[in-house]
Kinemage of the C-alpha trace (Angstrom):
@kinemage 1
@onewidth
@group {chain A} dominant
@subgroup {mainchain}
@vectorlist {calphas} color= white
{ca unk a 1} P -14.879 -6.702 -62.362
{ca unk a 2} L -12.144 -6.491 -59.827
{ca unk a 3} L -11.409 -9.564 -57.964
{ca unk a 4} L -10.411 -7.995 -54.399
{ca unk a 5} L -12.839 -4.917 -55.071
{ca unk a 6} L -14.023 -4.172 -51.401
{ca unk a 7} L -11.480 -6.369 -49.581
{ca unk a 8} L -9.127 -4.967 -46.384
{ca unk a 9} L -5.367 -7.069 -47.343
{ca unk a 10} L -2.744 -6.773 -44.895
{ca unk a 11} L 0.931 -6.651 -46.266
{ca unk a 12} L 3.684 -7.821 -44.172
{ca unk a 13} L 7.385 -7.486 -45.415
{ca unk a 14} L 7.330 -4.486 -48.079
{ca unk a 15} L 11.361 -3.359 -48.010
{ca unk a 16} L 11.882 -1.193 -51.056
{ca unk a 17} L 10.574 -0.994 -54.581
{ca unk a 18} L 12.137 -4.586 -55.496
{ca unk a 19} L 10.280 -6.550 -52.691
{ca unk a 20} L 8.112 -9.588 -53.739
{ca unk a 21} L 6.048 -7.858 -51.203
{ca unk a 22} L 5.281 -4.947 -53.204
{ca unk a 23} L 5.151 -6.298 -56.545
{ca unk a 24} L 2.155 -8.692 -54.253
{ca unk a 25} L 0.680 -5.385 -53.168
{ca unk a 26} L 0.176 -3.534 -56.380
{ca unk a 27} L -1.055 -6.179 -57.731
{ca unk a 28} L -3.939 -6.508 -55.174
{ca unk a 29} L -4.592 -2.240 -55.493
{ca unk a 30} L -5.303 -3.101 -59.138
{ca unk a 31} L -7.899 -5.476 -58.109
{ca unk a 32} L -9.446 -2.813 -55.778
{ca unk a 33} L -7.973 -3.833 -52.387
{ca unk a 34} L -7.310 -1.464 -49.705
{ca unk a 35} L -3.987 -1.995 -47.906
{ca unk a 36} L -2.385 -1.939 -44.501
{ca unk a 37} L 1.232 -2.032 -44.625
{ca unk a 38} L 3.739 -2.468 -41.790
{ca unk a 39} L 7.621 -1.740 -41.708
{ca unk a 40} L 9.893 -2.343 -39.240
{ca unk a 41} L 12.202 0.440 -38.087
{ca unk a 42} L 12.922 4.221 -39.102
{ca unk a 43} L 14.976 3.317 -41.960
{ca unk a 44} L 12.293 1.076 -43.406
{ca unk a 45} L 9.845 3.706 -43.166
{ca unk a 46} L 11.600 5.756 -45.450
{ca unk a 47} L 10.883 3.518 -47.965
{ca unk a 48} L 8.066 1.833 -47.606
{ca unk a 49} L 6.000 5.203 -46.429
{ca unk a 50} L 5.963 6.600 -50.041
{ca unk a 51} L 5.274 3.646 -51.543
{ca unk a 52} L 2.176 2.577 -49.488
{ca unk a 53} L 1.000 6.073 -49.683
{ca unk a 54} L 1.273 5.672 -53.760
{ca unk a 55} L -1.527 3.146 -53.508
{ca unk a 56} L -3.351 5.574 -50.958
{ca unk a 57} L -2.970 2.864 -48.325
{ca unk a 58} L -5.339 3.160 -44.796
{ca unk a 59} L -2.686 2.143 -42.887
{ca unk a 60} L 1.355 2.395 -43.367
{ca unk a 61} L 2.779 1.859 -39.600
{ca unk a 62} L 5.627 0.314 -37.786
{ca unk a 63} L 5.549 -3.946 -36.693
{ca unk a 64} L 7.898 -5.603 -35.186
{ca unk a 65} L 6.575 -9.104 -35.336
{ca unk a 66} L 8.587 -10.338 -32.640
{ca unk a 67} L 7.036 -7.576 -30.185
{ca unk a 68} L 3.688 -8.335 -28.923
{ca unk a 69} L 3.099 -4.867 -28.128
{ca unk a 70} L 3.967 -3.524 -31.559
{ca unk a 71} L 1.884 -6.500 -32.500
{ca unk a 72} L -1.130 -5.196 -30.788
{ca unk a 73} L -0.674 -1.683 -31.718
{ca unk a 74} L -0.933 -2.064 -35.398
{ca unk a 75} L -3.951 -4.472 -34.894
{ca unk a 76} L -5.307 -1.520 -33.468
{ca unk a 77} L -4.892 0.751 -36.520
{ca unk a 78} L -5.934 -2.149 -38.557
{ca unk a 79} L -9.230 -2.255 -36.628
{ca unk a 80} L -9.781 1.507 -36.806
{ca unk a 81} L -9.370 1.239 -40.169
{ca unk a 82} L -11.125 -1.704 -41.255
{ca unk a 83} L -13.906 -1.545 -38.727
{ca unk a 84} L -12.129 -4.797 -37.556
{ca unk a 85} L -12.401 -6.594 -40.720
{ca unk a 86} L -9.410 -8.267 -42.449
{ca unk a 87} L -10.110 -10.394 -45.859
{ca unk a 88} L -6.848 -11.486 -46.485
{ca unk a 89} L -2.950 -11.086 -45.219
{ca unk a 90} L 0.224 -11.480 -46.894
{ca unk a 91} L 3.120 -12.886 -44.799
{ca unk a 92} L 6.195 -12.015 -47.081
{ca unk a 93} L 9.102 -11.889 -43.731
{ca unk a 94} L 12.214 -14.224 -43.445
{ca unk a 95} L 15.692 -13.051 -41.665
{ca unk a 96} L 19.103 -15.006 -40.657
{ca unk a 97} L 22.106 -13.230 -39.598
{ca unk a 98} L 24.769 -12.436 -41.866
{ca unk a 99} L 26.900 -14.969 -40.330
{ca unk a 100} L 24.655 -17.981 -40.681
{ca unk a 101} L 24.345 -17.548 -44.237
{ca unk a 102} L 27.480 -18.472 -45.388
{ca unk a 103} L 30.188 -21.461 -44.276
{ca unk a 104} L 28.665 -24.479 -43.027
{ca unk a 105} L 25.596 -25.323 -41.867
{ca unk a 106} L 26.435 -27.157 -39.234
{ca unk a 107} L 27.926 -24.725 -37.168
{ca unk a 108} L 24.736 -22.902 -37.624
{ca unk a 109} L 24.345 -21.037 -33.691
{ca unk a 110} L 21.460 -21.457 -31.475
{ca unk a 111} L 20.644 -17.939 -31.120
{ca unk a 112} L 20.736 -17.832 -35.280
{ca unk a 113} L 18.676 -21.009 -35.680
{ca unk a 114} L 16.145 -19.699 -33.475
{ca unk a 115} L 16.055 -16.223 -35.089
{ca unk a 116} L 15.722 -17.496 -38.410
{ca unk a 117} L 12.868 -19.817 -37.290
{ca unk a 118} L 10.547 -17.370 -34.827
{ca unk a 119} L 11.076 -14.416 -37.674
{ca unk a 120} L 10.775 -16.574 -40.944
{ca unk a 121} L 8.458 -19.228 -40.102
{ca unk a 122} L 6.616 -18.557 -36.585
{ca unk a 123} L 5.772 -14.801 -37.475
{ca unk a 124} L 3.128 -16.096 -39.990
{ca unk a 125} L 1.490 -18.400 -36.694
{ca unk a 126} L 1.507 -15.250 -34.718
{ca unk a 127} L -0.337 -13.120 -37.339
{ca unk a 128} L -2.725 -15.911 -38.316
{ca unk a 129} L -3.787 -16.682 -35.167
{ca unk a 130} L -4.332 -12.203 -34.698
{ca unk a 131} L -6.445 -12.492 -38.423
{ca unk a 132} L -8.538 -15.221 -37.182
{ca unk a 133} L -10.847 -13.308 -35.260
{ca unk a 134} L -10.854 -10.652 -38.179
{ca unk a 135} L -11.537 -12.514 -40.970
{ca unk a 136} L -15.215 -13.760 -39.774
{ca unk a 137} L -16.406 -13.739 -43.560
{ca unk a 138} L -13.746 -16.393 -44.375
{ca unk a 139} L -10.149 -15.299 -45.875
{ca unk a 140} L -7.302 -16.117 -47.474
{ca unk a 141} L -3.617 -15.886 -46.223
{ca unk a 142} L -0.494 -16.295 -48.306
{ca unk a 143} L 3.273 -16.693 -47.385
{ca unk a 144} L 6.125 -16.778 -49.770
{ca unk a 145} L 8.972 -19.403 -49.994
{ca unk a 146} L 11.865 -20.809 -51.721
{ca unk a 147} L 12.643 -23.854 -53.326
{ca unk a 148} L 15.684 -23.673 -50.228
{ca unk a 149} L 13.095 -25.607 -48.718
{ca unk a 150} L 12.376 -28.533 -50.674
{ca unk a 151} L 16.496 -28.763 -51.760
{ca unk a 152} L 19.976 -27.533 -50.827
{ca unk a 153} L 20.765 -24.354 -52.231
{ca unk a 154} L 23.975 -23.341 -51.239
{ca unk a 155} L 24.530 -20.506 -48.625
{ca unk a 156} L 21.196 -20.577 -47.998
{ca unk a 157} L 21.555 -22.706 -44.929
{ca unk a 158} L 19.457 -21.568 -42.043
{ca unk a 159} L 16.892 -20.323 -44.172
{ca unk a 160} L 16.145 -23.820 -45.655
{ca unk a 161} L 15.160 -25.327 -42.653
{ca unk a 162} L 13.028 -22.186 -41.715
{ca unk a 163} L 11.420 -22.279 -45.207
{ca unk a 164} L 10.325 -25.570 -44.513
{ca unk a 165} L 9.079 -25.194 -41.120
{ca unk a 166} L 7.001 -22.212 -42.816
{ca unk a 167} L 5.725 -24.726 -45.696
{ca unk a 168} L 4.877 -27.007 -42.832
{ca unk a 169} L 2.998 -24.346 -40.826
{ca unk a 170} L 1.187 -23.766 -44.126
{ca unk a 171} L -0.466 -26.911 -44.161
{ca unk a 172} L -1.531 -27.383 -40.796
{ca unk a 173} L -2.867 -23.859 -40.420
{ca unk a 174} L -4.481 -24.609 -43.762
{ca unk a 175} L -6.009 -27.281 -41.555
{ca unk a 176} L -6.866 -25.754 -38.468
{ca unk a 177} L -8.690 -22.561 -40.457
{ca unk a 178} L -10.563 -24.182 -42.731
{ca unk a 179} L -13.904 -24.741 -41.076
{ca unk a 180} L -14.007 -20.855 -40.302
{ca unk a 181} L -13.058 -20.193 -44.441
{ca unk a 182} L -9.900 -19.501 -43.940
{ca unk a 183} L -7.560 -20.553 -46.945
{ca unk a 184} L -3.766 -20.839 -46.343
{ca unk a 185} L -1.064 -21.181 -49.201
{ca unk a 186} L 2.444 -20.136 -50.237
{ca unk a 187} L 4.238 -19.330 -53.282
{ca unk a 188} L 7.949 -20.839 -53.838
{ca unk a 189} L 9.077 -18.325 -55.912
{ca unk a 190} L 12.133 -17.922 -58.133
{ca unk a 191} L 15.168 -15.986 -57.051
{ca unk a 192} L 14.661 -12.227 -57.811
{ca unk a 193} L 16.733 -9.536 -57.036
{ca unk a 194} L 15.301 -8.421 -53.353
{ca unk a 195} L 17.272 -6.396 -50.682
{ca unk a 196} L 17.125 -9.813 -48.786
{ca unk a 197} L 18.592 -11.830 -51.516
{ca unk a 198} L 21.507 -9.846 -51.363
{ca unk a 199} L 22.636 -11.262 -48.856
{ca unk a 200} L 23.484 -14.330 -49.970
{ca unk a 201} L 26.456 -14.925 -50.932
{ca unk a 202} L 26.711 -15.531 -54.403
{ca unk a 203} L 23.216 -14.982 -55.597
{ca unk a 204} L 23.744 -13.337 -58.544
{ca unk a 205} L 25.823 -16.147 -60.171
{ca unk a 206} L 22.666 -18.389 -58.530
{ca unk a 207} L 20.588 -15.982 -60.821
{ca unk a 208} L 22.090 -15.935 -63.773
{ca unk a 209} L 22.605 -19.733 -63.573
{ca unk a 210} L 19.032 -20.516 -63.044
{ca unk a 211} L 17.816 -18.847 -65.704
{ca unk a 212} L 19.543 -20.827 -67.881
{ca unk a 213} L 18.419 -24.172 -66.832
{ca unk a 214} L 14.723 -23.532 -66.214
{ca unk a 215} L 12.334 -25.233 -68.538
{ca unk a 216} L 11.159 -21.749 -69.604
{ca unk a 217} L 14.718 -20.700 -70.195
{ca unk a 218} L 14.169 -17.482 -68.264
{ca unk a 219} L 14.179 -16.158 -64.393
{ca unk a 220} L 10.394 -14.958 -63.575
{ca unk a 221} L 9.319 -11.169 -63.016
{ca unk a 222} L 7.978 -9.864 -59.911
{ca unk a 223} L 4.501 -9.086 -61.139
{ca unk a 224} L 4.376 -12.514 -62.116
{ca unk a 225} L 4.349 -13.686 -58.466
{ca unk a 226} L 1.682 -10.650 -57.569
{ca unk a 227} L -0.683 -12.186 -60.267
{ca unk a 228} L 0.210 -15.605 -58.594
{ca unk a 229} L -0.958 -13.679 -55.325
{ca unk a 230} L -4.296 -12.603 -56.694
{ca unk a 231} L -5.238 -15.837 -58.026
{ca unk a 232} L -4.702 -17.266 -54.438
{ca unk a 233} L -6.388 -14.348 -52.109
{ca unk a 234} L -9.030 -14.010 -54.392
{ca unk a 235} L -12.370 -16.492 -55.393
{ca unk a 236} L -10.305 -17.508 -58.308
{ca unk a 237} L -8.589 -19.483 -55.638
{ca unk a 238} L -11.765 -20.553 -53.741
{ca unk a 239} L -10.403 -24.214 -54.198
{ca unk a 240} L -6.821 -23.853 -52.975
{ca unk a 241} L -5.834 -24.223 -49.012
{ca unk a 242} L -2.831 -25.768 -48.114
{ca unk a 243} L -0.843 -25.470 -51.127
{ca unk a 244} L 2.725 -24.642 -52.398
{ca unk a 245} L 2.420 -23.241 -55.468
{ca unk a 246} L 5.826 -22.586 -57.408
{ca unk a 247} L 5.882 -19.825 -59.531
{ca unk a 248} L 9.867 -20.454 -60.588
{ca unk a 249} L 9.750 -20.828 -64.364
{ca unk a 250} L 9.375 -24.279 -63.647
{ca unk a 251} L 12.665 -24.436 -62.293
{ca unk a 252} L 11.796 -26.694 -59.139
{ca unk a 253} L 10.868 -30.241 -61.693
{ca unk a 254} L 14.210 -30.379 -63.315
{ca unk a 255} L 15.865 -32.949 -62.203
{ca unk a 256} L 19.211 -32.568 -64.008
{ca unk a 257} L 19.847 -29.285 -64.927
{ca unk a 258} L 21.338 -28.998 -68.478
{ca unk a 259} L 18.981 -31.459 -69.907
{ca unk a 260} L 16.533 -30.798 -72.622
């Protein structure tokens, strides 16, 4: 039996082909999950229009999370589509300017701080608080993060405080959902070759590197943080609220890299 068979998922954060996103979305359209997906801009629709309409999505429209009135709008389609019933959302969105990713932290601006932070961490408050109402069977939400936020990983700067301020958020919507049946989790996954990894500087030395010094002796696959996904938005993951699960080859409980 399918374990989302019958359940409305939205998908926020599908970029291309290579998104953690999409390898979360397939995953749930094998388990018989019908999709809304959102994109942000004319470029993005190029290429995630195609994709969602591979998996004969109900919805594929444009979101600008930081736009309440974009906001609204795809609600809308979600409602039409649905019949104004959600079962679970993933929150897969995180963005720093170019400039704040590299040098120092310190001289991290205001303007960047606060971009990183409202589009990284407080998109998934604003689109859990807009499920709420929709998900009056219970659901499950899921966010993805990094192990940025736990430890320094350098030239990831702004984005490790705005992965933890997501973690955070986590827990105390994991909190403040529960008694409606509302489960709320993340996955720290480990680095993959995204569009958004790209633009840090030096990633794929970071890649190769971690591979090397996880305890499976290998970087992970994408599908292997959409099975991660299913587990979590489905009753297999009845249990779980309020969770970081890392899904990093067990990269994140080394303490000394090199060791064996």
């Amino acid at each position: 039996m399918q374990l989302l068979a019958g359940q409305n998922g939205l998908i926020f954060g599908v970029a291309n082909e290579r998104s953690i996103a999409w390898a979360i979305a397939q995953a749930c359209a094998a388990q018989g999950a019908r999709l809304a997906f959102s994109y942000l801009g004319e470029r993005m629709a190029r290429r995630v229009t195609p994709l969602a309409a591979s998996l004969d999505a109900a919805v594929c429209a444009p979101c600008d999370v930081t736009d309440g009135a974009q906001l609204d709008r795809f609600f809308d389609q979600v409602d039409a589509a649905f019949d104004g019933r959600v079962d679970f959302l993933v929150h897969s969105l995180a963005y720093a300017e170019r400039a704040d990713l590299s040098g120092r932290f310190v001289d991290t601006s205001r303007q960047g701080f606060q971009t990183a932070m409202d589009v990284s961490a407080y998109s998934l408050v604003e689109l859990a608080r807009r499920c709420e109402p929709r998900m009056s069977r219970g659901g499950s939400i899921v966010t993805l993060s990094y192990l940025g936020a736990e430890r320094v990983v350098g030239n990831y700067n702004v984005m490790g405080p705005a992965k933890a301020a997501l973690e955070a958020s986590v827990r105390y919507l994991a909190h403040g959902m529960g008694p409606a049946g509302i489960r709320v989790n993340a996955i720290s996954a480990g680095p993959l070759k995204t569009l958004s990894a790209r633009g840090i500087a030096g990633f794929s030395e970071m890649h190769a590197a971690t591979a090397e010094q996880t305890p499976l002796q290998r970087n992970i696959q994408p599908r292997e943080v959409g099975d991660a996904a299913v587990f979590l938005l489905s009753r297999m993951g009845s249990g779980v609220t309020g969770e970081v699960l890392h899904v990093d080859a067990g990269f994140h409980c080394v303490a000394v890299p090199g060791q064996r």
